[in-house]
C-alpha positions as a printed NumPy array, in Angstrom:
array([[ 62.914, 225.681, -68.333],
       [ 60.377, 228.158, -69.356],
       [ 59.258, 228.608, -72.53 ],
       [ 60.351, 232.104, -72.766],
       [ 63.847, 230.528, -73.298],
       [ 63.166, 228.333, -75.941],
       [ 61.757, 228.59 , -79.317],
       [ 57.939, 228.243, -78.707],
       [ 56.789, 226.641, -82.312],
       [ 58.613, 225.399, -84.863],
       [ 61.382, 223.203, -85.656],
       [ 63.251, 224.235, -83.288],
       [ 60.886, 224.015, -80.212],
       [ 61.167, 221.388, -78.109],
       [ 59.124, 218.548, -78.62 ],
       [ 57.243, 216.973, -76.339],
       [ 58.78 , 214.108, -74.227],
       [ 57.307, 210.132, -74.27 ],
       [ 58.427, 209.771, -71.068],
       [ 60.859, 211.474, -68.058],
       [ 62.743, 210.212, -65.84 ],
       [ 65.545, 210.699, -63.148],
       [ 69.226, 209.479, -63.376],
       [ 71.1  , 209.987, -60.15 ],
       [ 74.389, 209.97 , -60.322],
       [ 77.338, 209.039, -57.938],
       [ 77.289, 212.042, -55.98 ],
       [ 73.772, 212.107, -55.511],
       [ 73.154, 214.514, -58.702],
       [ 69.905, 214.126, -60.183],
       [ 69.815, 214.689, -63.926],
       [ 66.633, 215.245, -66.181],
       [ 66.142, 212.614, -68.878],
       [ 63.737, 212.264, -71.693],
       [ 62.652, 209.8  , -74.176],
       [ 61.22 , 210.136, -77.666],
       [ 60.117, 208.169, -80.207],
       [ 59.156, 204.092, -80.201],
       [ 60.503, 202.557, -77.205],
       [ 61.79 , 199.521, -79.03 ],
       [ 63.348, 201.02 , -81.464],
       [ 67.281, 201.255, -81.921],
       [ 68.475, 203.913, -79.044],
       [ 70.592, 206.971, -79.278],
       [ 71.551, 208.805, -76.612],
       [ 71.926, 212.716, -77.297],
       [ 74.771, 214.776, -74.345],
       [ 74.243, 218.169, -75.244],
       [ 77.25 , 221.48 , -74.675],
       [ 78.149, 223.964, -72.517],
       [ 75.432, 226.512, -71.894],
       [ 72.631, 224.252, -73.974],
       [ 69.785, 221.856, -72.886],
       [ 68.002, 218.954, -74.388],
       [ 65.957, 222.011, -76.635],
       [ 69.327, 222.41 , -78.435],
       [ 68.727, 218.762, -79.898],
       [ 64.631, 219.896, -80.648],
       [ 65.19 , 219.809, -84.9  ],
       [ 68.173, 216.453, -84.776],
       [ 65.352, 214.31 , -82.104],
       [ 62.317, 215.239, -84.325],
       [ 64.427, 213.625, -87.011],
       [ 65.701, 210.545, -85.65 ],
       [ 62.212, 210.294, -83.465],
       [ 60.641, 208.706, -86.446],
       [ 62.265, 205.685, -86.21 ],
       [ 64.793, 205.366, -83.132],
       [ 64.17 , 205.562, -79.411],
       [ 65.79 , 208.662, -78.583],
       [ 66.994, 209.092, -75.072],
       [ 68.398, 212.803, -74.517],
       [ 69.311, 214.744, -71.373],
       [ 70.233, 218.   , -68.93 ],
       [ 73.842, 218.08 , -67.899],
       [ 74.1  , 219.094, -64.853],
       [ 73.023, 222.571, -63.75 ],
       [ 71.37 , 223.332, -67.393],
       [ 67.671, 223.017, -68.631],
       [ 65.963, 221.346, -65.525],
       [ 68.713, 219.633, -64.186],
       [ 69.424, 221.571, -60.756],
       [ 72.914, 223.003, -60.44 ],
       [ 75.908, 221.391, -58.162],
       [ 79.084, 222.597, -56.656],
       [ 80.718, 220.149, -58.717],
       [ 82.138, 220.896, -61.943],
       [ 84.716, 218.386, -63.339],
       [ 85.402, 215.966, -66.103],
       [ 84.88 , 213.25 , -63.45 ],
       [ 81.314, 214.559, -62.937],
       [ 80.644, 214.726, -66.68 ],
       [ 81.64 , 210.986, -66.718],
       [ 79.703, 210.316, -63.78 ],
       [ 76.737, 211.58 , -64.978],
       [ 76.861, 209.945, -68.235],
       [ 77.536, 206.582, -66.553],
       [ 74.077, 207.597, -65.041],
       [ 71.952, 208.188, -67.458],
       [ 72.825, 205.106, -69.487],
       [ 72.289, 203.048, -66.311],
       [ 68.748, 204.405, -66.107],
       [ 67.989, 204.197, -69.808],
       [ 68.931, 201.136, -71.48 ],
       [ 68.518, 197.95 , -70.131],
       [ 71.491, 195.908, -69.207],
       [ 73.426, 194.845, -72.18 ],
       [ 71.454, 197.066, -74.272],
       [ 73.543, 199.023, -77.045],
       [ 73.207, 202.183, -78.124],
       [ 74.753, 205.011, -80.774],
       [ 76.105, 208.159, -78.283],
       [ 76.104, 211.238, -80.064],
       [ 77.895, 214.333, -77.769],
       [ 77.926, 218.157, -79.239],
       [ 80.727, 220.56 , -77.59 ],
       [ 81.168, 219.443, -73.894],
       [ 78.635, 216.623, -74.752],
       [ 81.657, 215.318, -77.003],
       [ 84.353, 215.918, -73.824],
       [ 81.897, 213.992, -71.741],
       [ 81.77 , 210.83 , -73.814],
       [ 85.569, 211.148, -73.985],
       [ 86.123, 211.559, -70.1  ],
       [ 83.927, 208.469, -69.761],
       [ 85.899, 206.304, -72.083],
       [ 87.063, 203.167, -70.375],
       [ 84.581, 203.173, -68.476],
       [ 82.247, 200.15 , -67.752],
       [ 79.089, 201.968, -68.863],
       [ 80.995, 202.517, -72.026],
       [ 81.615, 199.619, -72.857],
       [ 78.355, 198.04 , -72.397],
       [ 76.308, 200.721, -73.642],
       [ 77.816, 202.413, -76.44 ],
       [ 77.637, 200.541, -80.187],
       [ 78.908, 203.524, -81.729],
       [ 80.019, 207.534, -80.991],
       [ 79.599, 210.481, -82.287],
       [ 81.828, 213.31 , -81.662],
       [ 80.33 , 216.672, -82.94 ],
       [ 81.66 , 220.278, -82.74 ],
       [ 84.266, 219.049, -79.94 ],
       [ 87.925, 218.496, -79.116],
       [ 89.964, 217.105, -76.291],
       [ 92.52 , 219.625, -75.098],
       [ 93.956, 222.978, -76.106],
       [ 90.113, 224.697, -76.603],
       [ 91.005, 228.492, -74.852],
       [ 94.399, 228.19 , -77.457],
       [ 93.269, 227.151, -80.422],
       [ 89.7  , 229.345, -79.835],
       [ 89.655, 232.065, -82.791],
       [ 86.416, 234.41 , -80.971],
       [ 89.066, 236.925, -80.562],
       [ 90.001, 238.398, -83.549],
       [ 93.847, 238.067, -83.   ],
       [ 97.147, 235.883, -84.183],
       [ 97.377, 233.006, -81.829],
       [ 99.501, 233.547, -78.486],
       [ 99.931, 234.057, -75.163],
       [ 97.62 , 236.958, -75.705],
       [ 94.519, 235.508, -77.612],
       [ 94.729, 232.835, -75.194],
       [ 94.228, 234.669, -71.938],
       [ 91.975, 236.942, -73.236],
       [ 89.871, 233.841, -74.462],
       [ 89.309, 232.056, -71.019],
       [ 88.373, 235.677, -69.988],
       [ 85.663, 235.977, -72.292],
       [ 84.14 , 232.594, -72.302],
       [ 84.982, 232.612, -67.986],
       [ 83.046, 235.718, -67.419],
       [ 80.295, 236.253, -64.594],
       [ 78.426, 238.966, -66.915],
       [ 74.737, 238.047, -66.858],
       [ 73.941, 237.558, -70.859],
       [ 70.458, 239.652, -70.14 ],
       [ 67.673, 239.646, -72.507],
       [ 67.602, 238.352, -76.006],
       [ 68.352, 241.314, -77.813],
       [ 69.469, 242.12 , -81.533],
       [ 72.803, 243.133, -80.244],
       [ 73.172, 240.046, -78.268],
       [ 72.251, 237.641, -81.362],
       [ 74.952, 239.519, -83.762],
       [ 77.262, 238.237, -80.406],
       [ 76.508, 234.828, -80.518],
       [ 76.172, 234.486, -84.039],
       [ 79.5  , 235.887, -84.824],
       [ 80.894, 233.399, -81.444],
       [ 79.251, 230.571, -82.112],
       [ 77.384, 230.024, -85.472],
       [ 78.39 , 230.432, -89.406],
       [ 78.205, 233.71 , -91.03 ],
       [ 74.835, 232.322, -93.115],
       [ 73.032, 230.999, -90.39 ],
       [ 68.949, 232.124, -90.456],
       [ 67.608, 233.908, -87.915],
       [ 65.527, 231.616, -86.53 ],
       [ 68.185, 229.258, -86.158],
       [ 70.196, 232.183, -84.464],
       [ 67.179, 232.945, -82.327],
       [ 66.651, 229.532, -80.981],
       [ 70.091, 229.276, -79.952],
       [ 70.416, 232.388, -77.776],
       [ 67.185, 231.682, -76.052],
       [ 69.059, 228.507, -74.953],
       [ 72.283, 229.993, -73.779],
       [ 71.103, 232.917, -72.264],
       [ 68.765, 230.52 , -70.026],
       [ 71.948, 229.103, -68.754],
       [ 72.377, 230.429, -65.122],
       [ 75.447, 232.698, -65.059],
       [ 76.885, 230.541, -62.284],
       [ 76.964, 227.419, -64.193],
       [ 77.959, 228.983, -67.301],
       [ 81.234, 230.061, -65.532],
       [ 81.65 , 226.92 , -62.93 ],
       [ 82.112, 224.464, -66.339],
       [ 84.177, 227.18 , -68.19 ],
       [ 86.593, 226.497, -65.946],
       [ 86.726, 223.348, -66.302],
       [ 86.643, 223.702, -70.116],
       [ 89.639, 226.252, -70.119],
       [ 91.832, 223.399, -68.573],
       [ 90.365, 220.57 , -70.7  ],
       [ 92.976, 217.508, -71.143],
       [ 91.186, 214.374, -71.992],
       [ 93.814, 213.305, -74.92 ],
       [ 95.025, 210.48 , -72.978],
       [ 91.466, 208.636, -72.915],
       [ 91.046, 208.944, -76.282],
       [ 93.134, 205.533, -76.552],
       [ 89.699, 204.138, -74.403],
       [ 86.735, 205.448, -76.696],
       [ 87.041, 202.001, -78.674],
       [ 83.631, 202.151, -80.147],
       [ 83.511, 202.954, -83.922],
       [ 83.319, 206.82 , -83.373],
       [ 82.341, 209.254, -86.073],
       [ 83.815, 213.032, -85.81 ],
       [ 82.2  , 216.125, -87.385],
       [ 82.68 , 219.86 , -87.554],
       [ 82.206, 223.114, -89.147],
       [ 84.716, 224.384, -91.671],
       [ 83.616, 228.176, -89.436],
       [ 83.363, 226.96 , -85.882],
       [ 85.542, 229.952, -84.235],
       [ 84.723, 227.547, -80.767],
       [ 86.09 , 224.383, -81.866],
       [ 88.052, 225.053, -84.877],
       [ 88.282, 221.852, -87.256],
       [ 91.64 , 221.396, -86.273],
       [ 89.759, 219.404, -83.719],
       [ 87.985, 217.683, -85.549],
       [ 90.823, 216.757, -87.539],
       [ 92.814, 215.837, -84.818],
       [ 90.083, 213.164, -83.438],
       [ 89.872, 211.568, -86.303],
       [ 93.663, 210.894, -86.28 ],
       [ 93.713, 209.852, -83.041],
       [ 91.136, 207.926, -81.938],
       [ 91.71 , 204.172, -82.465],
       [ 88.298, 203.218, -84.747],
       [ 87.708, 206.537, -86.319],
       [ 84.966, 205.741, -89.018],
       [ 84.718, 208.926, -90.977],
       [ 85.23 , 212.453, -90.481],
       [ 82.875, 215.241, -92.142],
       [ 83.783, 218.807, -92.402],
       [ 80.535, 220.939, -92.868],
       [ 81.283, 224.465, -94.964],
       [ 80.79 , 226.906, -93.614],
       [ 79.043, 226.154, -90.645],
       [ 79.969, 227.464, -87.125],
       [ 79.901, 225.543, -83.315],
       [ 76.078, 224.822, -83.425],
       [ 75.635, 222.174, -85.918],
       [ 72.886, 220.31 , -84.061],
       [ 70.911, 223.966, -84.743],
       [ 72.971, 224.647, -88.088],
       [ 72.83 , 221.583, -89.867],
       [ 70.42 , 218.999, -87.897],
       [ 70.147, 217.196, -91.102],
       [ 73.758, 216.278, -91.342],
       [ 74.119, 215.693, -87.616],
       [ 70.736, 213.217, -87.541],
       [ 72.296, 211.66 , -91.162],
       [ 75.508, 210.504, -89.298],
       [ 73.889, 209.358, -86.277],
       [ 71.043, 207.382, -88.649],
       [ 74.407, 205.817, -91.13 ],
       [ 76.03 , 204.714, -86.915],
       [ 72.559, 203.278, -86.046],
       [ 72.415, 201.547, -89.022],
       [ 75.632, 200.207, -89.197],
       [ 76.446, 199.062, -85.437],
       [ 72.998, 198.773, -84.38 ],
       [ 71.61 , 196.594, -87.448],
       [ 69.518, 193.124, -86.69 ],
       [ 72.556, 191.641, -88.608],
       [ 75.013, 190.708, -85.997],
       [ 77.502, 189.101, -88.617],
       [ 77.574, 191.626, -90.727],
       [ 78.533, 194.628, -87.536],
       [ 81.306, 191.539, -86.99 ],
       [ 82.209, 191.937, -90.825],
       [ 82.377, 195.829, -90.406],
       [ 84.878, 195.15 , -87.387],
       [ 87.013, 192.878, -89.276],
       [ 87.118, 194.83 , -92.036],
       [ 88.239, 198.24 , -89.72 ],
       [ 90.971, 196.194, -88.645],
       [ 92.389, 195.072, -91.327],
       [ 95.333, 197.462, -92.818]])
């Protein structure tokens, strides 16, 4: 990715990698991973949205950094992962299942945290073996599992038939983005972030999503506009977290608010005011807080007392 797409110093530019590495996946995909931080410290692994790159984590990694082994990577066709004809919840899965194979050792546990798609992908994996060896804990953040082109509020009408199509015509389009222009902030500030967002925050995020090729952008809308993953949310059996903003227009809280009710060890919802879709970028203390609390809670040296916590969950 060049830097011209990314905030070049900062908070929000990209910090520098400990190590790279490859994760292929099962269709021969090859996905761009990074590591920061102390290698044996507890890991999270950071799956980013639609139209992002690991520089949309840059603020939330320099945080956790400091005391967990952060493992973060390009879905497929975004930041330096090349692009595929393949654009599915099965590949999303896939290349999850991927990256935690290449990552973490066998056995080795780790807190997930997805953003946006990065939420649907941990969600279309669920059940799956990787899962369940790999993942201590979830976090679900700015997401939901269905309904996303109806329940969307970027255009400024009563939901319907109407809002709806019009919806998964605007987020499906082949329009180029361009340059990063004032005009084209106001856009994705108004789409995607809250209404007191600073600039720089604002600025970091377009550079991101503009870099997104205009083929891939649309190839995964598609796939987003016919999002149904409701029926694995019975599989995500790790203690998952959910969080949103009160003014995501993206991923309204009713998401969020539906997760929580649904999954089967929901342990916590938080509703950030007024913040919009980007809360990795809007609030990256909140989102690095709830990772740090699932670190500390399912990945603690205290095996009885994560066996406590369980117990406890379960009990009505």
């Amino acid at each position: 990715m060049s830097r011209l797409t990314q905030a070049a110093a900062g908070r929000y530019a990209p910090p520098a990698a400990r190590r790279e590495l490859v994760a292929v996946s099962a269709d021969g995909a090859r996905l761009h991973v990074e590591e920061h931080g102390d290698p044996d410290a507890p890991p999270v692994v950071l799956a980013h949205g639609w139209t992002c790159s690991t520089a949309f984590w840059a603020a939330p990694i320099r945080d956790l950094a400091a005391d967990h082994r952060v493992i973060a990577y390009d879905q497929r066709g975004h930041g330096r992962t090349p692009a595929t004809s393949r654009y599915s919840t099965t590949a999303l899965a896939d290349d999850l299942a991927a990256v935690l194979r290449a990552a973490l050792a066998p056995g080795e546990r780790a807190v997930l945290a997805g953003h946006s798609m990065g939420g649907m992908t941990i969600m279309a994996a669920a059940g799956r073996p990787e899962l369940d060896e790999h993942a201590a804990a979830v976090l679900l953040c700015s997401t939901g599992s269905s309904r996303l082109a109806a329940e969307a509020r970027v255009v400024p009408l009563r939901p319907g038939r109407l809002r709806t199509r019009l919806t998964r015509a605007l987020l499906g389009s082949r329009a180029p983005l361009g340059p990063v222009t004032p005009p084209a902030r106001q856009v994705l500030k108004y789409a995607t972030m809250g209404p007191g967002s600073a600039p720089d925050k604002v600025e970091a995020c377009a550079r991101i999503v503009h870099a997104c090729p205009t083929a891939v952008r649309h190839g995964w809308s598609r796939v987003l506009a016919d999002l149904d993953v409701d029926a694995r949310l019975a599989a995500l059996t790790a203690p998952t977290a959910v969080l949103g903003g009160t003014a995501d227009r993206l991923s309204p809280i009713v998401h969020a608010r539906r997760l929580a009710a649904a999954l089967p060890r929901c342990v916590g919802l938080t509703e950030l005011a007024g913040m919009g879709h980007m809360t990795p970028v809007e609030a990256p203390e909140a989102v690095a807080g709830a990772v740090r609390d699932l670190a500390r809670r399912y990945l603690a040296d205290h095996p009885q007392e994560t066996r406590q916590q369980q117990q406890e969950e379960r009990t009505p």
